[in-house]
N, C-alpha and C positions, 0 to 999 in steps of 0.2 A: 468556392470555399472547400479545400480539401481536409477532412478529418484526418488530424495527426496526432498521432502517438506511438513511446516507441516499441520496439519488436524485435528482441533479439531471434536467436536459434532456437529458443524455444519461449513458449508461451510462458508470459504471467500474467497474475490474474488481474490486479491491479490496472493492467495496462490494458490488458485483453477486456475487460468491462467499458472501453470506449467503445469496441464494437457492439456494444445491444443498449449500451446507456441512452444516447443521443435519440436512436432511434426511435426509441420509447418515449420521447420528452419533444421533439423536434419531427415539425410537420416534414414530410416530402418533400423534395426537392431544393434542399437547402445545401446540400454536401454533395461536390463533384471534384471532377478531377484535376480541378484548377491550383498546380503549384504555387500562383500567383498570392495565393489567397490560402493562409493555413489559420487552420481552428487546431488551438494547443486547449486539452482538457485536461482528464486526469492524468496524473502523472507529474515526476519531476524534469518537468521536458522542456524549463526554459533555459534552454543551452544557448551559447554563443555561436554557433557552425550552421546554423538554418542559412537558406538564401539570404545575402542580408537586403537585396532588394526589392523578397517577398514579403508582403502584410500579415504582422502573425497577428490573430484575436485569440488572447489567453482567457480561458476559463475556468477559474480555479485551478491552474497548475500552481507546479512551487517549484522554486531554486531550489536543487540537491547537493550543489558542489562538482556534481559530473566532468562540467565545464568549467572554463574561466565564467565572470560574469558576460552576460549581454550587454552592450550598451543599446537599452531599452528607451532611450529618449532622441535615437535615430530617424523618430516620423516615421517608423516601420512596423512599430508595435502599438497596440490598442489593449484597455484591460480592461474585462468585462468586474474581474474578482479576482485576486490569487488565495492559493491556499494559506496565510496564515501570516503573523505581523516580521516574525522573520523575515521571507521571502519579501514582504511590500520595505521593509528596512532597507534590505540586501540594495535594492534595485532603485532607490531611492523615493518611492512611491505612496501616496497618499494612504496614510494608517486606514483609514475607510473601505479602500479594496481587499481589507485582510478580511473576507468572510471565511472563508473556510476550505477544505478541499473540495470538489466538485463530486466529488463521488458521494455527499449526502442528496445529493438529488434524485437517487434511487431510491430516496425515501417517497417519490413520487409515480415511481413507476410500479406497473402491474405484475407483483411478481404475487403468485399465490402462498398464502399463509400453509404452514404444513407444524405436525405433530412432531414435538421433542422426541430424539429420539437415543440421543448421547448424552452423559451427563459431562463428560468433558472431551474437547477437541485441542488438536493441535495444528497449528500452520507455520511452519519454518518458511523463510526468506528462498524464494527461486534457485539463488547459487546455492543454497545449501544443501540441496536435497544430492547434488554432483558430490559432493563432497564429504558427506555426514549418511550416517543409517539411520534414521528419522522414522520410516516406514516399520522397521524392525523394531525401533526403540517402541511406537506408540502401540502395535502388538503387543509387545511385554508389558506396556502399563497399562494394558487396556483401556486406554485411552483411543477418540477415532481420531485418525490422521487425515489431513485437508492436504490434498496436493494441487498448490499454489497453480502449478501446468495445466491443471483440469480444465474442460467446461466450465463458461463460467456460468451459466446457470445452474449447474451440480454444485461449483463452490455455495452460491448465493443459495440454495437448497440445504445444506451440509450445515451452512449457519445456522440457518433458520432452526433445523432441526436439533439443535446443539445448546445444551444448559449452561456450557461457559466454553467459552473458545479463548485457549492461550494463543499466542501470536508471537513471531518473527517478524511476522511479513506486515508495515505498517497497513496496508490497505485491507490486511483479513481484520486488524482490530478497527479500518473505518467503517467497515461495511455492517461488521458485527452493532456497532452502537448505531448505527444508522439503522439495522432493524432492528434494534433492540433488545440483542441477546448481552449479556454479561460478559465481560471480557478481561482478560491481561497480557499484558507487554510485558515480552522477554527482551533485553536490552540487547539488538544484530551483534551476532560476530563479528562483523564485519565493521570497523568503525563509522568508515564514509557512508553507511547507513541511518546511522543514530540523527541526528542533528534535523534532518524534516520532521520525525516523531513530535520534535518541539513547536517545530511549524506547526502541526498541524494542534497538538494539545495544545494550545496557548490562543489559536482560535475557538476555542468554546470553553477556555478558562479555567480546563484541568489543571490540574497540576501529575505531572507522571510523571509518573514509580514504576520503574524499570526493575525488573523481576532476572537475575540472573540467569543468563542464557546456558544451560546444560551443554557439555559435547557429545556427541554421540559417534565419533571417530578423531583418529591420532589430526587430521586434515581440521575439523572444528576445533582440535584445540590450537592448533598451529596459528589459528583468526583470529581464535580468541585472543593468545598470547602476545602476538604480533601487530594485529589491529587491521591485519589485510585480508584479502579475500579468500587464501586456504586455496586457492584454485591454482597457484602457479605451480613451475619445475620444481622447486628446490620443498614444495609438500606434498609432491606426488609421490618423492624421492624418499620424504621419511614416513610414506603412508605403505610403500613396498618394502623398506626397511623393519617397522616397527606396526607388521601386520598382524600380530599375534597378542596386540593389543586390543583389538577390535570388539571382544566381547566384553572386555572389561567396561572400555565406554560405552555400550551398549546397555548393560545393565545398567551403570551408571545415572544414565541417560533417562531409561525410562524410571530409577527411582524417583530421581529428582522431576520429573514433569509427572509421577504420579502425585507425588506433594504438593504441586503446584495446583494441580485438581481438584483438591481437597481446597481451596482456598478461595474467600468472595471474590467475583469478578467483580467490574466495574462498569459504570454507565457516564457521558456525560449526563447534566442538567435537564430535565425535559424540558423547561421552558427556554433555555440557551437553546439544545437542541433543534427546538419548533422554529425559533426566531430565526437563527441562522439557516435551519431548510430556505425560509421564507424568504428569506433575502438573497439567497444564492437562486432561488427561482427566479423572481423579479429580476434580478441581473440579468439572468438569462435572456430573459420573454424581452429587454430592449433592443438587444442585437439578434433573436431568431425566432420565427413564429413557432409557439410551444403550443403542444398539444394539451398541457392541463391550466 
């Protein structure tokens, strides 16, 4: 059974939490380097383009759009849970497998408790950091910046440490209410982002409220405006052209995220919360020996 998730050019965090999650929750010797046999987790990684002759076992993943759909009732796929009644829709699948994203089951592992130490954090979405001044903007609001590429035990650290953490990036705001810190959704630049966000609120009965995503370069607004990723030729073009705008979004940028600072985060339900850890474990514990 080989542990997959995906991995671009550079790290995120989101994804990169499969490598320490599992480990923590899942006895030894359970994950090798058997293609035959993939374990899909966190992440929006049920794509169409896998082997279609290998056996995927989804665990809490979610349909993102990435891909066309899977046709998932090939005999090739097994579902332990997906993340959220969207993705069980999407794919034609029993409303009952919508427990949630898998990444609440870090509400189970051993990570140590640490002292507040921010009163507000920021985490923009991976591509955005290529593209936007984020780092600069959240100096100027004195705000701390989460870079989504880090360590992921430093991200998972940095929550901890953090009185409310705004978010880009969906999985800094799962992680956040999985330990418990206050949080808010900034609605991605990026549109093909937006749409899991619902996946995943709608498995614990939020309702989100997407919090306007600030720009912090001529390239964020270009995503914003257009609905694409900001990262191609034609916004490289007017980010060389219309460079001299750059402080402007930048202060811009951290006005608006220091307001945003200023304002109540959000938690889901603790007893929805508890429920659904509980059941996203028991899923678990029937396809792999769990260590808790």
């Amino acid at each position: 059974m080989k542990l997959t998730f995906y991995r671009g050019e550079v790290p995120n965090f989101g994804d990169e939490l499969n490598s320490i999650l599992w480990d923590e929750l899942i006895e030894p010797g359970f994950f090798n380097d058997d293609e035959s046999q993939l374990f899909l987790g966190v992440g929006s990684i049920i794509w169409n383009d896998f082997n279609p002759r290998a056996k995927k076992l989804v665990v809490g993943s979610g349909y993102g759009g990435y891909t066309d759909l899977p046709d998932v009732h090939d005999g090739n796929w097994q579902f332990s849970f997906v993340r959220g009644p969207r993705t069980a829709a999407l794919l034609g699948l029993d409303k009952n497998l919508a427990i949630t994203d898998s990444a609440i089951l870090t509400h189970f592992a051993d990570i140590p408790s640490t002292e507040k130490r921010f009163k507000a954090s920021f985490m923009p979405h991976f591509q955005s950091i290529e593209r936007g001044n984020w780092k600069q903007a959240c100096e100027l609001a004195d705000i701390h910046f989460i870079d989504p590429r880090d360590d992921v035990k430093k991200i998972l650290n940095d929550i901890q440490q953090s009185e409310l953490v705004i978010s880009e990036a969906m999985h800094g705001a799962i992680l956040a209410d999985t330990l418990r810190t206050p949080w808010l959704a900034v609605e991605p630049l990026a549109s093909q982002h937006r749409n899991k966000w619902y996946d995943w609120s709608e498995s614990l009965e939020m309702t989100l409220e997407f919090k306007p995503m600030p720009a912090s370069s001529i390239r964020d607004f270009w995503a914003k405006v257009t609905g694409g990723t900001g990262l191609g030729r034609k916004s490289q073009i007017a980010e060389r052209v219309l460079a001299f705008t750059q402080d402007y979004f930048v202060k811009d940028a951290a006005s608006r995220l220091n307001r945003l600072s200023k304002e109540t985060g959000f938690l889901s339900d603790e007893a929805i919360f508890k429920s659904k850890a509980h059941q996203a474990l028991e899923a678990l514990s029937t396809i792999a020996p769990v260590k808790v």
